[in-house]
MOPAC internal coordinates of N, CA, C and O (Angstrom, degrees):
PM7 1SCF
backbone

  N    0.0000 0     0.00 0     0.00 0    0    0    0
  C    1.4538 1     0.00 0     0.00 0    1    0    0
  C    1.5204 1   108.35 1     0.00 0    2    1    0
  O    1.2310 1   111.58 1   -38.13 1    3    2    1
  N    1.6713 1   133.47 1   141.87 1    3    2    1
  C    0.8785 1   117.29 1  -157.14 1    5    3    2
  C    2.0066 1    78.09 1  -144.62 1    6    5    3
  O    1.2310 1   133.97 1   -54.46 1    7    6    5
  N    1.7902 1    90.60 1   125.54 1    7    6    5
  C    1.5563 1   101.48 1  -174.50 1    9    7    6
  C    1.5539 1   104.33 1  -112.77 1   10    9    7
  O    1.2310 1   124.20 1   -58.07 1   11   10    9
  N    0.9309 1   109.56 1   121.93 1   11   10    9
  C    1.5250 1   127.83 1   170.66 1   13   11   10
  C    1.5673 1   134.04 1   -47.23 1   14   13   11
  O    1.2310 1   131.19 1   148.41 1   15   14   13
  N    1.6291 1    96.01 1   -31.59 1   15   14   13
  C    1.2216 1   116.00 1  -172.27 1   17   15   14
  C    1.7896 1   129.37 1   -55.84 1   18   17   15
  O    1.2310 1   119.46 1   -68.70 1   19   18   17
  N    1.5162 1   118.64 1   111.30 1   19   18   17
  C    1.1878 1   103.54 1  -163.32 1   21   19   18
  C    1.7819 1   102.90 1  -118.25 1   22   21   19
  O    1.2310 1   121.51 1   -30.43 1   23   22   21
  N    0.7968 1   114.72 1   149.57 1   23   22   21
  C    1.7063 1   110.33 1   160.77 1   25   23   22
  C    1.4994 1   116.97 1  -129.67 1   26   25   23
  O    1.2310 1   108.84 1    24.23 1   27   26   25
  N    1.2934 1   138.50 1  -155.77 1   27   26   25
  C    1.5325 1   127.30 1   177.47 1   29   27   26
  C    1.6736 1    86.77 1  -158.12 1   30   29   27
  O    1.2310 1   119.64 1   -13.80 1   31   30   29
  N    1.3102 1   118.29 1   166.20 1   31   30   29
  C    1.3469 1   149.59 1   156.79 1   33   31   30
  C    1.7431 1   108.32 1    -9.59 1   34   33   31
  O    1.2310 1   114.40 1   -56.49 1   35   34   33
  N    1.3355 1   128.21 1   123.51 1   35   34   33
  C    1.8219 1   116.61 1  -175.71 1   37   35   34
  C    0.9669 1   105.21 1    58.12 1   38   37   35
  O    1.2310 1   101.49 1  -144.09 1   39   38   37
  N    1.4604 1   151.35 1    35.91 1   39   38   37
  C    1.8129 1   128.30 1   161.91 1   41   39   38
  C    1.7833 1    92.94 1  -105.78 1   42   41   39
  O    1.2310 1   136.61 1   -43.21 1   43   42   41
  N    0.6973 1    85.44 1   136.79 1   43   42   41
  C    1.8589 1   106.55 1   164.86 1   45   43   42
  C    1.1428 1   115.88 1   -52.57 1   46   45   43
  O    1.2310 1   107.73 1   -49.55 1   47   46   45
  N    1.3555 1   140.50 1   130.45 1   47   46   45
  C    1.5693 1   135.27 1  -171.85 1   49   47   46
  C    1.4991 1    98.84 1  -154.15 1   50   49   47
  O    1.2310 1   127.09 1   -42.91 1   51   50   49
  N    1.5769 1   103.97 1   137.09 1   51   50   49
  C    1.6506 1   107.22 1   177.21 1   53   51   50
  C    1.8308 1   101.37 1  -111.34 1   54   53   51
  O    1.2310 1   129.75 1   -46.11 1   55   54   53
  N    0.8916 1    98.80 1   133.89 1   55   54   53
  C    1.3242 1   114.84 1  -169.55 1   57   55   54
  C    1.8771 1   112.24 1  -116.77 1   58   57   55
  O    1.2310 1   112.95 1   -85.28 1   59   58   57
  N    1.3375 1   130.92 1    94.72 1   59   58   57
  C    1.5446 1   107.39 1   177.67 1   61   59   58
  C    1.4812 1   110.90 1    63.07 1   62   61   59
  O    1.2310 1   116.89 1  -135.62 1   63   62   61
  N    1.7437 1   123.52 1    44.38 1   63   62   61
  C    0.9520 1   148.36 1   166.06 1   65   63   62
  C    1.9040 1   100.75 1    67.24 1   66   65   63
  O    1.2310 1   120.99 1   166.89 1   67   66   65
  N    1.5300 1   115.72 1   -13.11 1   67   66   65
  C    1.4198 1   103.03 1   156.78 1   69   67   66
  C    1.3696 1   137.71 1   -79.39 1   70   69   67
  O    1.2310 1   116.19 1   -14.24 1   71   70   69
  N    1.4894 1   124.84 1   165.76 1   71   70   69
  C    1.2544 1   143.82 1   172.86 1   73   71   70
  C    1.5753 1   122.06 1   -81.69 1   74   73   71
  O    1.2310 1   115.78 1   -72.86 1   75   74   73
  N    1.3610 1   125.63 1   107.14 1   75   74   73
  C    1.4418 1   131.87 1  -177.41 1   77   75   74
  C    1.3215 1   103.75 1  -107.07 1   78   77   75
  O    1.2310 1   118.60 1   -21.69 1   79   78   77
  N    1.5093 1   120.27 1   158.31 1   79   78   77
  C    1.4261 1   126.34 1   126.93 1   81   79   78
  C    1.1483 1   115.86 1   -97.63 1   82   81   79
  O    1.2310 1   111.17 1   -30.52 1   83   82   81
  N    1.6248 1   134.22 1   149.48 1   83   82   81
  C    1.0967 1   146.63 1   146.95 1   85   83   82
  C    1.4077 1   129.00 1   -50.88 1   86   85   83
  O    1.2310 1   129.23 1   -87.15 1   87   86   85
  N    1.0650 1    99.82 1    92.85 1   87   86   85
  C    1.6453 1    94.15 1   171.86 1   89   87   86
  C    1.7472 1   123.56 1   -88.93 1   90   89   87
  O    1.2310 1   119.45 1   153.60 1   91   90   89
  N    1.4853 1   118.65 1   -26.40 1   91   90   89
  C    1.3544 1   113.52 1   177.71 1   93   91   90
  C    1.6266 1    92.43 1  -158.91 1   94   93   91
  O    1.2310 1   131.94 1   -11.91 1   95   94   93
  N    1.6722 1    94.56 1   168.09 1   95   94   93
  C    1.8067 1   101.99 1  -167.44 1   97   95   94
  C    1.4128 1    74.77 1  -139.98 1   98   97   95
  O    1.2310 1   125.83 1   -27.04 1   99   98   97
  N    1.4031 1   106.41 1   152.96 1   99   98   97
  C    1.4491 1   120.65 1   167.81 1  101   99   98
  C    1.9801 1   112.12 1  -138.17 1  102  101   99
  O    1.2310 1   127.36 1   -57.78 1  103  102  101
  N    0.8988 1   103.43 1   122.22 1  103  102  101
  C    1.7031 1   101.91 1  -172.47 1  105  103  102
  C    1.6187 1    92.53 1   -67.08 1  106  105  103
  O    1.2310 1   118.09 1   -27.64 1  107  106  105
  N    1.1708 1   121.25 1   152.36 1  107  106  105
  C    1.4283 1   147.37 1  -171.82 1  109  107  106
  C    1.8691 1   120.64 1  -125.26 1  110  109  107
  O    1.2310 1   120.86 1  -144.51 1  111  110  109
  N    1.0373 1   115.96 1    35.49 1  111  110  109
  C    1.3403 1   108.05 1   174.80 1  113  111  110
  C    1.6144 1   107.60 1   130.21 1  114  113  111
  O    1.2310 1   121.48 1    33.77 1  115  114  113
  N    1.5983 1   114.77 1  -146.23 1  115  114  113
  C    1.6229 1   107.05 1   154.65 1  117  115  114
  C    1.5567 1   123.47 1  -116.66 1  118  117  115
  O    1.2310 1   123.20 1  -172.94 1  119  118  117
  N    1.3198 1   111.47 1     7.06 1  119  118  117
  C    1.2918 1   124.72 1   171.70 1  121  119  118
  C    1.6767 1   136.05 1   -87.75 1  122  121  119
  O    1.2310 1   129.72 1  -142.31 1  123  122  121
  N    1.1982 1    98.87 1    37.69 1  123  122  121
  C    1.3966 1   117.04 1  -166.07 1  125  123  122
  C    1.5416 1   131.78 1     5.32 1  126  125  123
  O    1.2310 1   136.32 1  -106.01 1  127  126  125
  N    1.6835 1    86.01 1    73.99 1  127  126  125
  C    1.2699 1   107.83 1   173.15 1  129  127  126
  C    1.4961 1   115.85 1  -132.23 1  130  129  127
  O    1.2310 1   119.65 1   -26.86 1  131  130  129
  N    1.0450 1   118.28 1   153.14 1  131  130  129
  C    1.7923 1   122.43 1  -131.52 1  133  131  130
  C    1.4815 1    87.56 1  -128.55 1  134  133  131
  O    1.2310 1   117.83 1   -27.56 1  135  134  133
  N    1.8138 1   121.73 1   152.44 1  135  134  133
  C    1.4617 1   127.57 1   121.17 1  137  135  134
  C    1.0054 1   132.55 1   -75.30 1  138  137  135
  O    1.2310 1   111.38 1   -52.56 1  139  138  137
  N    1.1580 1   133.83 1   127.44 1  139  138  137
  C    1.8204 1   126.00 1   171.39 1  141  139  138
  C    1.3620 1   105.59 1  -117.01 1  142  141  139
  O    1.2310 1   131.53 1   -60.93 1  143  142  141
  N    1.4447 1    95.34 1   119.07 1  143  142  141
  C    1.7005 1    97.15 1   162.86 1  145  143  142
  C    1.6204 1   113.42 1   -96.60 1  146  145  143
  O    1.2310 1   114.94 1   -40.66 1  147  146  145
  N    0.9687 1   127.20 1   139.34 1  147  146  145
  C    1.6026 1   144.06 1  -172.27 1  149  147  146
  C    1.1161 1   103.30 1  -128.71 1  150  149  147
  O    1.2310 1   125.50 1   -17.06 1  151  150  149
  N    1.8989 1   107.04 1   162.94 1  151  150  149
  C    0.8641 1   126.88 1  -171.55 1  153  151  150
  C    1.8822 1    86.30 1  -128.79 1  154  153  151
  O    1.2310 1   123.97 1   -31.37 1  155  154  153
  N    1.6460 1   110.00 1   148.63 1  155  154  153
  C    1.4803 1   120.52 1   176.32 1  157  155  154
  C    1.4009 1   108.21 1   -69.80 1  158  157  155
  O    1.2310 1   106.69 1   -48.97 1  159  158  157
  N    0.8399 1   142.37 1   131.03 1  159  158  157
  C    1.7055 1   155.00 1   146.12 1  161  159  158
  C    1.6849 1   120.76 1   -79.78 1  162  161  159
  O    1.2310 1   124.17 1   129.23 1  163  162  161
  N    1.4361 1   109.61 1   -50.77 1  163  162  161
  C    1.2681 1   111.65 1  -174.58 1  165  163  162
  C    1.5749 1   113.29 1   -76.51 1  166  165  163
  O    1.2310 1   121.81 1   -16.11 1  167  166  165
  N    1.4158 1   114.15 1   163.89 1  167  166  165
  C    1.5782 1   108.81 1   179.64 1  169  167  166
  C    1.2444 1   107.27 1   -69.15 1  170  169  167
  O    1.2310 1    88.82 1  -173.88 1  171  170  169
  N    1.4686 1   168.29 1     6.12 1  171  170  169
  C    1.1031 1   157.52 1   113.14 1  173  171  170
  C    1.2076 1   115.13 1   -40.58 1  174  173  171
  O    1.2310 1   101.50 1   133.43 1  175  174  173
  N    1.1151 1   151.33 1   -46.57 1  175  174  173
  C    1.5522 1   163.69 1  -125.57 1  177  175  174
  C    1.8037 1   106.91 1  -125.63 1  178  177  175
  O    1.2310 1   131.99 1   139.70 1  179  178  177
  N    1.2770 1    94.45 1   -40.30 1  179  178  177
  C    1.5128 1    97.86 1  -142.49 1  181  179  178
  C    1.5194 1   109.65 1   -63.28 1  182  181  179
  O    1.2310 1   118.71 1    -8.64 1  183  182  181
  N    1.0540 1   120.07 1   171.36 1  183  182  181
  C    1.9096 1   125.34 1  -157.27 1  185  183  182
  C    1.2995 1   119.59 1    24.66 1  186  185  183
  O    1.2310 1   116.98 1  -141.98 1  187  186  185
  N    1.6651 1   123.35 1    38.02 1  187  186  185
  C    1.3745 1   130.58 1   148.34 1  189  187  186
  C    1.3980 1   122.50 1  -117.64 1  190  189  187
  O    1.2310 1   125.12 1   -37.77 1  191  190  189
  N    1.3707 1   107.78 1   142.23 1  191  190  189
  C    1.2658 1   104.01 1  -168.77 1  193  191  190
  C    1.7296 1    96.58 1  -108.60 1  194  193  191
  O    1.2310 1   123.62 1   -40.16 1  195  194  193
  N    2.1112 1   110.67 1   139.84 1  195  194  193
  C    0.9601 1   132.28 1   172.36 1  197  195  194
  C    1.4929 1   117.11 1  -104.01 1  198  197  195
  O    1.2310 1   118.73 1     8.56 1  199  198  197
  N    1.4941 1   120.03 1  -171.44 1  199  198  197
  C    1.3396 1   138.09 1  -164.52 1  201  199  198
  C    1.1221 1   108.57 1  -167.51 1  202  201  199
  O    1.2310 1   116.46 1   -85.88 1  203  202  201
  N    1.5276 1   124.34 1    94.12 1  203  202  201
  C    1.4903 1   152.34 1   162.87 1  205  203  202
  C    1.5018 1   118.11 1   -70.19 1  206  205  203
  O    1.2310 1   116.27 1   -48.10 1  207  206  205
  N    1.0449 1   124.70 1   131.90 1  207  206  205
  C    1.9038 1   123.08 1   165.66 1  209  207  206
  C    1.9619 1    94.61 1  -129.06 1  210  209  207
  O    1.2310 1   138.78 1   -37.74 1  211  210  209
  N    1.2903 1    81.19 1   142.26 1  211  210  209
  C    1.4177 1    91.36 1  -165.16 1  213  211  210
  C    1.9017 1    98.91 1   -74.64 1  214  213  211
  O    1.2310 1   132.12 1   153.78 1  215  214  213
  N    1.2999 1    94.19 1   -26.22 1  215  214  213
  C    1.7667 1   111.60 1  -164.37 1  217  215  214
  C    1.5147 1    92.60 1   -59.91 1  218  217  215
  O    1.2310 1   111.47 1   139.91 1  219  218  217
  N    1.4947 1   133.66 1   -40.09 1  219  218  217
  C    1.1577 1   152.21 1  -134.46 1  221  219  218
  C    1.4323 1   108.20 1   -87.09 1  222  221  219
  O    1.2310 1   127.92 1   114.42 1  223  222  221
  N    1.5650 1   102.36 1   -65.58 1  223  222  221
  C    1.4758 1   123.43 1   175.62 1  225  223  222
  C    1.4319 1   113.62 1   -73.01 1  226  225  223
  O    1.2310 1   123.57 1   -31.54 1  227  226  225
  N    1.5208 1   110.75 1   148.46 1  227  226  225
  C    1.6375 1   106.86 1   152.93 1  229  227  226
  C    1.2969 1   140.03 1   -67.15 1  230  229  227
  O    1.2310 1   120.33 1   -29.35 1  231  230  229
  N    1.1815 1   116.97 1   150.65 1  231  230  229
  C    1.4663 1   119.42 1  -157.91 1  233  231  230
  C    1.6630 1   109.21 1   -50.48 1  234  233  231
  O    1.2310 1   123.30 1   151.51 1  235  234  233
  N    1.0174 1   111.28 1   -28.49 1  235  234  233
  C    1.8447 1   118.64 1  -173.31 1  237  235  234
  C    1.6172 1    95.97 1   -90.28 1  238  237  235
  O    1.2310 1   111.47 1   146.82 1  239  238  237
  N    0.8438 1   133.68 1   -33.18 1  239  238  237
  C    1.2525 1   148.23 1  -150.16 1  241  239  238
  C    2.3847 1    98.97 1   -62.11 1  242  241  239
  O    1.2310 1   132.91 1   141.40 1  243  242  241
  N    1.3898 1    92.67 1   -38.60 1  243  242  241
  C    1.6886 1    94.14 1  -146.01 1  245  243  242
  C    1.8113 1    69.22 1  -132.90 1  246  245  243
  O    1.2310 1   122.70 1   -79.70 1  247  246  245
  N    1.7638 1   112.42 1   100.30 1  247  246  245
  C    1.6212 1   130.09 1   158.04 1  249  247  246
  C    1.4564 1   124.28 1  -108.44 1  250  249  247
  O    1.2310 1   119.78 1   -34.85 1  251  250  249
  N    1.2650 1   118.02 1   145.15 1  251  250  249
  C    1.6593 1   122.01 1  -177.75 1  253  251  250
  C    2.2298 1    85.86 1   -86.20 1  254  253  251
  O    1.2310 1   138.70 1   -30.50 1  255  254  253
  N    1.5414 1    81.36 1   149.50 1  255  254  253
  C    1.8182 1   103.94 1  -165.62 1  257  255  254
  C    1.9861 1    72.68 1  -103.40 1  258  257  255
  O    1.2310 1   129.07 1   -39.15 1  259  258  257
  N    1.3881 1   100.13 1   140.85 1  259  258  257
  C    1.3295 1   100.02 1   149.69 1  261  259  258
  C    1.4445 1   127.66 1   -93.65 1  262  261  259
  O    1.2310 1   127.91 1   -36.98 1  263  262  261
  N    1.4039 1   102.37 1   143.02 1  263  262  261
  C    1.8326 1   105.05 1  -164.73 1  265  263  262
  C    1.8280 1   109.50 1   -44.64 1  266  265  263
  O    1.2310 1   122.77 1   144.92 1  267  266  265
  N    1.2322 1   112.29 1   -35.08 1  267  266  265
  C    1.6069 1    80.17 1   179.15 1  269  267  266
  C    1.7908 1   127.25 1   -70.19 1  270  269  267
  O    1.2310 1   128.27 1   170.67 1  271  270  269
  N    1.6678 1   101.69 1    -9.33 1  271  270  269
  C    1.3536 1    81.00 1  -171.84 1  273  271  270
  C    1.6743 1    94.18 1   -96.30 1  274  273  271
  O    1.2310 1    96.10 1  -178.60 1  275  274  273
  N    1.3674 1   159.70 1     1.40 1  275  274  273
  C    0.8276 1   114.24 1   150.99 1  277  275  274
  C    1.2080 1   167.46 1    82.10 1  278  277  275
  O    1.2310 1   106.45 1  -118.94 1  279  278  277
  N    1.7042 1   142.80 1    61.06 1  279  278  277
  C    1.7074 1   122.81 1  -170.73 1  281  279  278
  C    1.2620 1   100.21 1  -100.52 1  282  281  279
  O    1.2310 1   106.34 1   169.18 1  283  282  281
  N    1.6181 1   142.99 1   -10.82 1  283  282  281
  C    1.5345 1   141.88 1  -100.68 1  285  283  282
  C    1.6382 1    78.63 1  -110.05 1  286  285  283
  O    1.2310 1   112.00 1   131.96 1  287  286  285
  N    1.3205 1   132.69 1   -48.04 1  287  286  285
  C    1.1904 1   135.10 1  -151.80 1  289  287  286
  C    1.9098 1   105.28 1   -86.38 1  290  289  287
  O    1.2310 1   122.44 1   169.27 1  291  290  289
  N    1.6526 1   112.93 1   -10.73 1  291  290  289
  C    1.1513 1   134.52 1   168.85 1  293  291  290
  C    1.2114 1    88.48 1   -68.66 1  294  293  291
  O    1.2310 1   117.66 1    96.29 1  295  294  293
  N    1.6127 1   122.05 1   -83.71 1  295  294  293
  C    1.3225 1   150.45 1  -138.38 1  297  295  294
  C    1.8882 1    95.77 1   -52.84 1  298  297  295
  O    1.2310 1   129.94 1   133.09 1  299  298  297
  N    1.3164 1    98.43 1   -46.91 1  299  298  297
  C    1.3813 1   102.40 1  -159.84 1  301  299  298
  C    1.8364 1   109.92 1   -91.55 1  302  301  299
  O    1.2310 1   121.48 1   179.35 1  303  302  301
  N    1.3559 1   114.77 1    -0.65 1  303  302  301
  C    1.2691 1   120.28 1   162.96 1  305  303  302
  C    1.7862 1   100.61 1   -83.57 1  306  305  303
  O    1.2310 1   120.01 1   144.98 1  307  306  305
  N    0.4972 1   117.59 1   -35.02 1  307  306  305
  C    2.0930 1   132.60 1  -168.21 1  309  307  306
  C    1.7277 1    95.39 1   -71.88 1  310  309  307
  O    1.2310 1   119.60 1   149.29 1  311  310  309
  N    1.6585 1   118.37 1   -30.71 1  311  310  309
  C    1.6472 1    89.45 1   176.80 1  313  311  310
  C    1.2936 1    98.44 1  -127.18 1  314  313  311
  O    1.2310 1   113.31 1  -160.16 1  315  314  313
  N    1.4063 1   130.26 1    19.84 1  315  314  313
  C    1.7298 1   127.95 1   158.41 1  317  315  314
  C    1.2208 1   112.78 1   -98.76 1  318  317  315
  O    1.2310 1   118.48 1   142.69 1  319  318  317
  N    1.0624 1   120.50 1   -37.31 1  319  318  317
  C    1.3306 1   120.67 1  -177.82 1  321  319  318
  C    1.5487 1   112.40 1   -57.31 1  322  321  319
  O    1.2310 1   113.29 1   137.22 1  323  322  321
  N    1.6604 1   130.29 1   -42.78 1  323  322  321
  C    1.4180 1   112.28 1   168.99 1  325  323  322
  C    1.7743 1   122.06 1   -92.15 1  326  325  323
  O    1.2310 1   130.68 1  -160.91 1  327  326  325
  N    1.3832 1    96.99 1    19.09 1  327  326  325
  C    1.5998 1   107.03 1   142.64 1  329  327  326
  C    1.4272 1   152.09 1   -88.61 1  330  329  327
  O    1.2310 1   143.53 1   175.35 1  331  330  329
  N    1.7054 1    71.88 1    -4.65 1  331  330  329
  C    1.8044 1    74.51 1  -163.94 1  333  331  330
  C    1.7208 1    91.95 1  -136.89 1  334  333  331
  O    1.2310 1   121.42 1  -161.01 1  335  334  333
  N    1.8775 1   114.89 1    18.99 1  335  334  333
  C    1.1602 1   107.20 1   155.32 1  337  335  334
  C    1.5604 1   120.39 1   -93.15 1  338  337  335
  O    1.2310 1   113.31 1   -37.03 1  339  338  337
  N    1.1916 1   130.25 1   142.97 1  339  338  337
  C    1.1112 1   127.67 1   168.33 1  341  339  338
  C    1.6430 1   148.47 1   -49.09 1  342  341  339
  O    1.2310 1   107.85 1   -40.94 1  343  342  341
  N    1.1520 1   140.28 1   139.06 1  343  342  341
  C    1.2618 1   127.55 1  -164.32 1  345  343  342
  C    1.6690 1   115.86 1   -51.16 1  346  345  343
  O    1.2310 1   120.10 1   180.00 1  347  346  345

């Protein structure tokens, strides 16, 4: 089976009804099928890092999130914010 699906570096990806960022893509052969390593976004997921093959999953399975919808700007107020409050 040969999946089309591409993303690049920072795009948002829902994976198995979760929320990733992309952190790296690795080409896989000549059938353009990809590794993606991610980072978790959603509260199940989040601050673990996974390993996607596009070859692996079904084609519906692994979608690009469009930037407005988004958790990352949630995500990333939730662990600066008690860094950068004061004692």
């Amino acid at each position: 089976m040969i999946n089309k699906f591409t993303t690049s570096v920072g795009e948002h990806i829902i994976v198995r009804g979760e929320e990733f960022i992309v952190q790296k893509t690795d080409k896989l052969g000549d059938d353009n099928s990809f590794k993606i390593t991610a980072m978790g976004v959603s509260e199940l997921t989040r601050g673990h890092t996974f390993i996607f093959r596009t070859d692996l999953e079904s084609p519906d399975e692994i979608k690009k999130l469009e930037p407005k919808n988004v958790t990352s700007l949630r995500f990333l107020h939730e662990v600066v914010s008690p860094l950068t409050q004061g004692p």
